[in-house]
C-alpha positions as CSV (number, residue, x, y, z in Angstrom):
1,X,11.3,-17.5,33.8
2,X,13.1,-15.3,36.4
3,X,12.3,-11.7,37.2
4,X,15.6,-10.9,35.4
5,X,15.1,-12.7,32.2
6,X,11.3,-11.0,32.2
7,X,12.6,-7.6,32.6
8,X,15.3,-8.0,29.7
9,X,12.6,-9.2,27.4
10,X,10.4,-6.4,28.3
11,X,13.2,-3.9,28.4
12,X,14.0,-5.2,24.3
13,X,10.9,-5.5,23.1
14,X,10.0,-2.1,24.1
15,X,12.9,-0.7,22.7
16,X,12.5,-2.7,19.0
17,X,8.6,-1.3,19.5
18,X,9.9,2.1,19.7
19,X,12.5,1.7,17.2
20,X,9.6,0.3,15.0
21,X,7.7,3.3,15.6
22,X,10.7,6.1,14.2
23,X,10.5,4.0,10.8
24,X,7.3,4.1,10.5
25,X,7.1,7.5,11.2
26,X,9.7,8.6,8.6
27,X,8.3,6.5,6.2
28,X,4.9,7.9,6.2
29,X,6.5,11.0,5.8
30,X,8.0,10.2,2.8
31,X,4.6,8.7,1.2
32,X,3.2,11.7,2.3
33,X,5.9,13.2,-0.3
34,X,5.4,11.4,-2.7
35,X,1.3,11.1,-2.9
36,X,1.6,15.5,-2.6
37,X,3.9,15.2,-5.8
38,X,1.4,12.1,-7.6
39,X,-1.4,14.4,-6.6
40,X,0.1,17.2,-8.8
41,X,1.0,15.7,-11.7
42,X,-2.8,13.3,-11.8
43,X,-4.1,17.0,-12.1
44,X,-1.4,17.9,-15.1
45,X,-2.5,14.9,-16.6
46,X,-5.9,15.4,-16.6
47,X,-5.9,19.1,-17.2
48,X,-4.3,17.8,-20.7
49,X,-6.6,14.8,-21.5
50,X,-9.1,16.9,-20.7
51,X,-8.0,19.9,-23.3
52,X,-6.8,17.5,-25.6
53,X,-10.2,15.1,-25.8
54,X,-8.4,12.2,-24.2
55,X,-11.3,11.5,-21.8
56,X,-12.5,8.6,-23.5
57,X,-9.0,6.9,-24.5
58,X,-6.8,4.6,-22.5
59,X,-3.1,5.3,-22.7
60,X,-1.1,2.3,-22.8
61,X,2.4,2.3,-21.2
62,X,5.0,-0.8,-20.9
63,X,4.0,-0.8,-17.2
64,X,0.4,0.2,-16.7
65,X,-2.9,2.0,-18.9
66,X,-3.8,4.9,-17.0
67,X,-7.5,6.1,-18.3
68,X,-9.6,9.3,-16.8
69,X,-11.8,8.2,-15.0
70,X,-15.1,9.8,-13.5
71,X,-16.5,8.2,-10.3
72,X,-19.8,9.5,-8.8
73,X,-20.0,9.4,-5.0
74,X,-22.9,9.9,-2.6
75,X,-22.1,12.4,0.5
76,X,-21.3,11.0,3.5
77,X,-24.4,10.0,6.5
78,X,-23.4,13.0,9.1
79,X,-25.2,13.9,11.9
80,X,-26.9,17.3,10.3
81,X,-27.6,15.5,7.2
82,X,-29.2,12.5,9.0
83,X,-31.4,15.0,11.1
84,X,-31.9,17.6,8.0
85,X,-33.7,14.4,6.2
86,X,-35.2,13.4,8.8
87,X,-37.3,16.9,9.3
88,X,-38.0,17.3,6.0
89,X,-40.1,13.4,6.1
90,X,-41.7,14.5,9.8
91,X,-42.8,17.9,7.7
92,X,-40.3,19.6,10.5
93,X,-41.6,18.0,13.8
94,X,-38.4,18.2,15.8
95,X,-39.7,16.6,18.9
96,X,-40.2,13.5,16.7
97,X,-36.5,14.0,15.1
98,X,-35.0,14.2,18.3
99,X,-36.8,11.2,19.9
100,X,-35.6,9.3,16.8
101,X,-31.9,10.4,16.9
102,X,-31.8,10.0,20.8
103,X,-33.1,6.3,20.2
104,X,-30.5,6.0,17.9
105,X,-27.7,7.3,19.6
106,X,-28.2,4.9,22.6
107,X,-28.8,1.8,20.7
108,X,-25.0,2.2,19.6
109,X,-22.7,-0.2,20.8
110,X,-19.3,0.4,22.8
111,X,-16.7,-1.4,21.6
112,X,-12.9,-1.7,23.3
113,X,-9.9,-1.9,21.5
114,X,-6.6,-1.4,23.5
115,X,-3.5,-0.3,21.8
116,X,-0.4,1.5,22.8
117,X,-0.2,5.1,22.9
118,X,3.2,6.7,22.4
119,X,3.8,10.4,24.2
120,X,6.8,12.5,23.5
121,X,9.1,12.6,27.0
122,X,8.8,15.4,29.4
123,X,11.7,15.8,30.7
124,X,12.7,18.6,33.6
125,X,16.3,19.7,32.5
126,X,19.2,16.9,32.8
127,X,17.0,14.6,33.9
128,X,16.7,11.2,31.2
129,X,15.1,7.6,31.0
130,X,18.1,6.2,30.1
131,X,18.4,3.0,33.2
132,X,21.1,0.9,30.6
């Protein structure tokens, strides 16, 4: 494959990548949209199940049953809840705390995953990337 032929290939795909990238990007922003909207009515929804004792019943509709739901969720494992815990089982010993969170800390494994980062251009005035 010559130089050429290389370049072109390069020069396309990286211009379908990009192009890839702007649909993407304006499609998120539209599901963005349209989960703020979802978001409100879920709560106008519930807000009436909720008045109207419908918490228990499942509402059937030609395309789905929608039925309020409940879930219970533990909070998350973050670094100040970790340690809190931890103090309170060591009766407040913070040497031993920190000995444990150092050994944990650098026991964790590094892993590399490259990707493509895009930047916006900086550009100094009349100056483009444009080489077509």
């Amino acid at each position: 494959m010559s130089q050429s032929q290389v370049s072109t290939d390069f020069k396309n795909a990286l211009k379908e990548f990009i192009n890839m990238k702007q649909n993407i990007k304006g499609g998120q922003q539209q599901i963005r949209e349209w989960k703020r909207r979802k978001e409100i009515l879920e709560k106008q929804i519930m807000q009436f199940m909720e008045k109207n004792d419908l918490t228990k019943k499942e509402i059937n509709t030609p395309v789905m049953s929608i039925k309020y739901h409940v879930a219970k969720r533990k909070s998350g494992c973050t670094q100040k809840h970790i340690k809190h815990r931890l103090l309170t089982y060591y009766n407040g010993d913070e040497t031993k705390v920190n000995e444990i969170w150092k050994f944990v800390q650098e026991g964790r494994s590094i892993t590399e995953h490259p990707s493509l980062r895009t930047l916006e251009p900086v550009y100094s005035e009349g100056e483009t990337d444009e080489e077509d």
